[in-house]
C-alpha positions in Angstrom: 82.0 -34.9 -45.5 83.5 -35.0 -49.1 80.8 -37.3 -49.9 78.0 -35.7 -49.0 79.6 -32.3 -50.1 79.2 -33.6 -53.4 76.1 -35.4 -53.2 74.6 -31.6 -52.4 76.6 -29.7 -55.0 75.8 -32.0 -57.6 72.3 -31.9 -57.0 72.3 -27.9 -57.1 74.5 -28.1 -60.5 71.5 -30.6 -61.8 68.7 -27.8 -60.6 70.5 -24.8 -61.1 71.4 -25.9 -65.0 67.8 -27.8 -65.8 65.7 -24.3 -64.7 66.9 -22.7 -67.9 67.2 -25.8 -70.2 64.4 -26.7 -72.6 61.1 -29.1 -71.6 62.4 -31.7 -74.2 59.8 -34.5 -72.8 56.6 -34.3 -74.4 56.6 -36.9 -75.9 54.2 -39.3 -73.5 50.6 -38.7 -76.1 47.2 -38.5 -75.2 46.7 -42.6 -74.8 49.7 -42.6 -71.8 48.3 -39.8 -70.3 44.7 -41.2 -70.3 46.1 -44.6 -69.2 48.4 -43.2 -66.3 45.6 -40.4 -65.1 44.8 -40.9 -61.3 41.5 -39.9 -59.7 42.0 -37.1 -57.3 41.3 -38.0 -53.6 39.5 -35.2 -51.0 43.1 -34.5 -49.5 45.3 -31.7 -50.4 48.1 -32.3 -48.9 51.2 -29.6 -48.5 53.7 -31.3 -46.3 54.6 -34.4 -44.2 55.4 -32.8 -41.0 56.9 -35.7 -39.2 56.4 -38.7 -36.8 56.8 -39.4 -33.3 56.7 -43.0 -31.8 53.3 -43.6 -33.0 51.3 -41.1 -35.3 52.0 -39.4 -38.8 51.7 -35.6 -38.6 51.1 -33.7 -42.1 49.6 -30.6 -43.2 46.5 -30.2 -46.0 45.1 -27.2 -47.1 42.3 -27.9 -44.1 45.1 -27.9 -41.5 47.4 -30.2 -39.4 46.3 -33.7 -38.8 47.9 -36.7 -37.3 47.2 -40.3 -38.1 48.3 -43.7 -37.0 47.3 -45.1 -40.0 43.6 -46.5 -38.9 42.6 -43.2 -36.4 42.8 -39.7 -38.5 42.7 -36.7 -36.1 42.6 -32.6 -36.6 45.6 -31.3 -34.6 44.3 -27.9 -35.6 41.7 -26.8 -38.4 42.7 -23.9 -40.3 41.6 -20.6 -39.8 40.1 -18.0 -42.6 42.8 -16.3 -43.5 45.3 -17.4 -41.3 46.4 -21.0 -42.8 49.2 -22.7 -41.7 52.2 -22.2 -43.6 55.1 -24.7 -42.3 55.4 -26.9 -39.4 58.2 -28.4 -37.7 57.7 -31.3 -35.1 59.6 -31.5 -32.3 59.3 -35.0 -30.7 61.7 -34.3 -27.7 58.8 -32.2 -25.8 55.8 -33.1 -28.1 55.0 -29.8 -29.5 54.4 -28.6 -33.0 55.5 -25.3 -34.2 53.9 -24.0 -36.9 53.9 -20.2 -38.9 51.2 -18.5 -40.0 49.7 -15.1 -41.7 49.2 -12.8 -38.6 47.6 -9.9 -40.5 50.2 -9.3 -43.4 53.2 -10.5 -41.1 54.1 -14.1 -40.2 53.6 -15.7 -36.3 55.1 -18.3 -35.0 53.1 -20.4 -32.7 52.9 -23.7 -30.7 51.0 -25.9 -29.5 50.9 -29.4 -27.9 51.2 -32.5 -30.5 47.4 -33.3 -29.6 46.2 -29.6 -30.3 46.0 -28.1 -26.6 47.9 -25.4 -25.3 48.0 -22.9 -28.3 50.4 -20.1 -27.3 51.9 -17.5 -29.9 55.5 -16.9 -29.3 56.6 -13.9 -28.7 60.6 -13.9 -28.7 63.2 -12.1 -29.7 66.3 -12.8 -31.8 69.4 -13.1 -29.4 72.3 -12.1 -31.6 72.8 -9.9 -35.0 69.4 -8.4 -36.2 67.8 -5.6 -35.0 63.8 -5.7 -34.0 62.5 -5.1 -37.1 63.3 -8.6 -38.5 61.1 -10.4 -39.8 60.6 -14.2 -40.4 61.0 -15.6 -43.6 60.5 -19.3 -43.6 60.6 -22.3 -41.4 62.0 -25.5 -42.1 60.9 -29.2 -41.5 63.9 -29.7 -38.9 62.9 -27.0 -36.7 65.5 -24.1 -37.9 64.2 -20.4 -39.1 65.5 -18.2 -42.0 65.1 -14.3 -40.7 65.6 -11.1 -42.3 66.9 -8.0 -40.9 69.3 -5.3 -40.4 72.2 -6.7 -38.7 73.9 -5.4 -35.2 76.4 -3.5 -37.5 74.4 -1.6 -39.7 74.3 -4.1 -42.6 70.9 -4.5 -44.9 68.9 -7.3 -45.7 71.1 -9.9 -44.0 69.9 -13.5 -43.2 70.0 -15.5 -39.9 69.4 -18.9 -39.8 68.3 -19.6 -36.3 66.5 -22.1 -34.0 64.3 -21.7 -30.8 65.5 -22.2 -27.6 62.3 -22.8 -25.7 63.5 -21.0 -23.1 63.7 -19.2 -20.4 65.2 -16.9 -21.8 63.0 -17.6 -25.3 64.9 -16.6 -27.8 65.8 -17.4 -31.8 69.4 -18.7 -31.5 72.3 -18.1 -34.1 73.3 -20.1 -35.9 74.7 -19.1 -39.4 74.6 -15.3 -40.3 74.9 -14.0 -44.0 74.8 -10.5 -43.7 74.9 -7.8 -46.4 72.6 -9.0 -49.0 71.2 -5.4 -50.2 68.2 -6.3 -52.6 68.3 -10.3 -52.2 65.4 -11.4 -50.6 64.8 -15.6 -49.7 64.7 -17.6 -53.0 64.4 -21.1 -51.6 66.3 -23.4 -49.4 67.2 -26.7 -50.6 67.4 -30.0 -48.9 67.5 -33.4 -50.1 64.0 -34.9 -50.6 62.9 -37.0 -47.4 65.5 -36.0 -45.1 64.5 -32.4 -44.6 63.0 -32.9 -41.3 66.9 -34.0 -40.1 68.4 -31.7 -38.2 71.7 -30.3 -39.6 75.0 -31.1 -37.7 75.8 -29.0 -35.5 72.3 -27.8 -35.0 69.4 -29.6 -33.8 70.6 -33.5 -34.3 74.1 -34.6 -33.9 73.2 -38.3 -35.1 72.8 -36.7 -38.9 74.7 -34.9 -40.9 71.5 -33.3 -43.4 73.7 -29.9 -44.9 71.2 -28.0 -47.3 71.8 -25.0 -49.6 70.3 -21.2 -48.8 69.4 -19.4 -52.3 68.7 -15.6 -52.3 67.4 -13.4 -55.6 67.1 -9.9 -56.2 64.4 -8.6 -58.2 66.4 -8.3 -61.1 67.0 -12.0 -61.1 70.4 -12.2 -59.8 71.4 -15.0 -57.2 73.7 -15.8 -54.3 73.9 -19.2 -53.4 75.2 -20.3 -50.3 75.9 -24.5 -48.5 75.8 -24.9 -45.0 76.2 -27.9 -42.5 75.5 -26.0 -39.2 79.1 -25.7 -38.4 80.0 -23.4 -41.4 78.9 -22.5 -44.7 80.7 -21.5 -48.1 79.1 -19.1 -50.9 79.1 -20.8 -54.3 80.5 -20.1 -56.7 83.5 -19.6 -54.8 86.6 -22.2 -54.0 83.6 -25.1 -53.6 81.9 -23.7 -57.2 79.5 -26.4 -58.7 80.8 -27.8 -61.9 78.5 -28.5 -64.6 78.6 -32.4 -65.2 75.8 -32.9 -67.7 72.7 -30.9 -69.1 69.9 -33.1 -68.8 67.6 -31.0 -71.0 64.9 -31.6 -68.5 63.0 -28.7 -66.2 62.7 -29.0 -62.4 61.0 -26.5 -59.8 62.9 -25.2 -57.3 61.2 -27.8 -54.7 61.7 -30.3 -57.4 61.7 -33.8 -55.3 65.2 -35.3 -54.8 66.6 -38.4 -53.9 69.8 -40.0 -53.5 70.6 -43.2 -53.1 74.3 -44.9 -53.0 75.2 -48.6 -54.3 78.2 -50.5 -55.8 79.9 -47.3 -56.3 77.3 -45.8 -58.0 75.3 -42.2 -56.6 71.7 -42.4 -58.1 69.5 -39.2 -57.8 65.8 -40.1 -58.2 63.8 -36.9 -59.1 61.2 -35.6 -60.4 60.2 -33.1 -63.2 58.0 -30.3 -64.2 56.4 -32.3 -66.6 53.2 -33.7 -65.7 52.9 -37.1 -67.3 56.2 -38.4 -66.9 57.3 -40.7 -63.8 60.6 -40.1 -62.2 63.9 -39.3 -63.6 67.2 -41.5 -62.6 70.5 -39.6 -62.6 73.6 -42.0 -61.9 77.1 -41.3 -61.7 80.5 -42.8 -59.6 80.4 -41.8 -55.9 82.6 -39.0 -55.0 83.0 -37.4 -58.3 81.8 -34.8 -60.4 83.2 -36.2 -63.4 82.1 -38.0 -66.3 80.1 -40.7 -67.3 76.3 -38.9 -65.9 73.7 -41.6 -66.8 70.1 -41.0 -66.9 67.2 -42.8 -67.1 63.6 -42.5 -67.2 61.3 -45.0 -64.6 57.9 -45.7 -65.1 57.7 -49.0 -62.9 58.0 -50.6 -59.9 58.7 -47.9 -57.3 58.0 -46.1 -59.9 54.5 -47.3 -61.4 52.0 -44.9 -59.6 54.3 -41.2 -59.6 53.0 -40.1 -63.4 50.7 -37.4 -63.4 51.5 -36.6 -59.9 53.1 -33.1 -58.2 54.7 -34.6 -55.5 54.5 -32.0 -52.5 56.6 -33.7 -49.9 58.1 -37.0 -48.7 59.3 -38.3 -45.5 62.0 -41.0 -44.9 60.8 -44.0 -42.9 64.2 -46.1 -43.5 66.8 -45.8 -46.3 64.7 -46.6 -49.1 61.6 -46.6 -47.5 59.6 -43.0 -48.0 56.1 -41.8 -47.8 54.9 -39.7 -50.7 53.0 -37.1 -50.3 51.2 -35.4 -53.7 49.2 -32.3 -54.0 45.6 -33.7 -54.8 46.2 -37.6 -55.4 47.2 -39.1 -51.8 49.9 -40.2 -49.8 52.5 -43.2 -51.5 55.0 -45.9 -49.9 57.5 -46.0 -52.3 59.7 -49.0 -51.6 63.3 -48.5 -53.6 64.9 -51.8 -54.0 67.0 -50.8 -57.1 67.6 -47.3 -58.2 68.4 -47.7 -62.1 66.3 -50.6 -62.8 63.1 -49.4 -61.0 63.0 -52.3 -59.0 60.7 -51.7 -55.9 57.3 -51.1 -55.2 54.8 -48.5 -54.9 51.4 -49.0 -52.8 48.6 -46.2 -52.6 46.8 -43.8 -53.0 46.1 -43.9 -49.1 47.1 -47.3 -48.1 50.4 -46.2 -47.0 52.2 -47.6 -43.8 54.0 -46.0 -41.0 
């Protein structure tokens, strides 16, 4: 639990100190970005949804397909004006749930993993808010962040819940943060390829995937807030981040994030906002937040084929093993054989394997 206490904090330090630190890398020139520049492909993908025992599911601005690598099929083609927002697989009773614009308000509906049996879901939350919540986001392991008033009278608080499919149907509690007056959703952060685990104590026991909850006002102040299901702690606080190196580097607040252990060593492979550089190695000693914090930039092997791409989503396949999703240039296998060297391999656009 330390560990991966860490593993998350750190991570949040790194993001939370790199989106006010200068864009110091722009140095790649015209030549490196003609050299490394990809032709787009027809796809436009938005996230990997998951995978049952034999097909891919994902989600393109067209809608929600599922492949099994040689057969691509439309789960469900996306409406005008009602797109699909987020989907969440559940491969226990083959369904997909998946949110939507219902008219200016979000829906939650479900259907069977081979399209049939649309149904909108029309539940209620079972403990703490009142009925005029309203859904704010769902996540890749199944769990939903809600807004609302809480049962005691306090504003803008935030459930995070799952769906018991019933009877009776209902959003389950799981972690409440109430009394947020002015803070509305910021972003939720998980690491990169692991987001479709379920938390511990929530929908999977077998993995322990914590994540972070971030809320903003309009002013631009913040509450941050880690959770593993069982509890959760608001940062700063007893468990405060603390600052370990500024890396002089911006990242999004989806920024892709991945961490990797070996001879000691933590390595966090991520991504920037800038365009034409490849991936971004942070290193430092497992289990502490103390000095050295090496970095290093990778441009090949796993590495050779993520410049000039916005990477949208991965998905995990094995430690090591993760399918790259970017927004207009395919879907990668990245194959991470050693973190800080950039020894791997990296096969696409579109040739991918499940």
């Amino acid at each position: 639990m330390k560990r991966t206490l860490t593993c998350i904090l750190t991570i949040t330090t790194l993001l939370t100190l790199l989106f006010t630190s200068c864009n110091a890398d722009a140095s790649a020139g015209l030549f490196k970005q003609l050299a490394d520049a990809k032709k787009p492909v027809e796809i436009r993908y938005r996230q990997i949804i998951g995978k049952d025992g034999t097909d891919l599911y994902f989600l393109t601005n067209d809608g929600i397909y599922k492949t099994d690598v040689n057969t691509t099929t439309t789960v469900r083609e996306n409406k005008k004006g009602h797109p699909v927002y987020e989907a969440y697989l559940d491969t226990t009773n083959d369904l997909i749930i998946y949110l939507i614009n219902g008219g200016g308000n979000a829906e939650i509906h479900q259907m069977k993993t081979d399209g049939s049996g649309d149904i909108k879901l029309t539940t209620t939350v079972a403990e703490d808010l009142d009925a005029g919540w309203k859904m704010k986001q769902l996540l890749a392991n199944g769990l939903f962040v809600i807004k609302g008033t809480d049962t005691v009278g306090q504003t803008d608080s935030f459930l995070v819940a799952e769906y018991q499919n019933g009877p009776p149907a209902e959003y389950d509690k799981k972690v409440l943060l109430d009394d947020l007056p002015g803070y509305d959703r910021d972003a939720v952060l998980q690491m990169s390829g692991r987001q479709h685990w379920g938390i511990g104590g929530f929908n999977d026991t077998t993995f322990n995937a914590p994540m972070i909850l971030s809320f903003v006002t309009s002013g631009g102040s913040y509450e941050h807030y880690y959770t593993d299901g069982a509890f959760f702690h608001q940062l700063p606080g007893s468990t405060a981040p603390t600052p370990m190196k500024d890396l002089s580097r911006q990242f999004p607040s989806n920024a892709f994030v991945y961490g990797m252990s070996s001879g000691g060593t933590t390595h966090l492979i991520t991504k920037t906002k800038t365009a034409n550089e490849a991936l971004f190695v942070v290193s430092f000693a497992d289990d502490t937040i103390t000095t050295p914090v090496n970095t290093k930039v990778i441009s090949t092997g796993y590495a050779s084929q993520m410049s000039n791409v916005n990477i949208v989503s991965a998905f995990e396949k094995s430690a090591g093993n993760l399918l790259i999703a970017t927004e207009k240039n395919g879907m990668f296998d990245i194959t991470i054989t050693n973190a800080s060297t950039g020894a791997g391999t990296s096969v696409g656009p579109e040739n991918y394997s499940l």
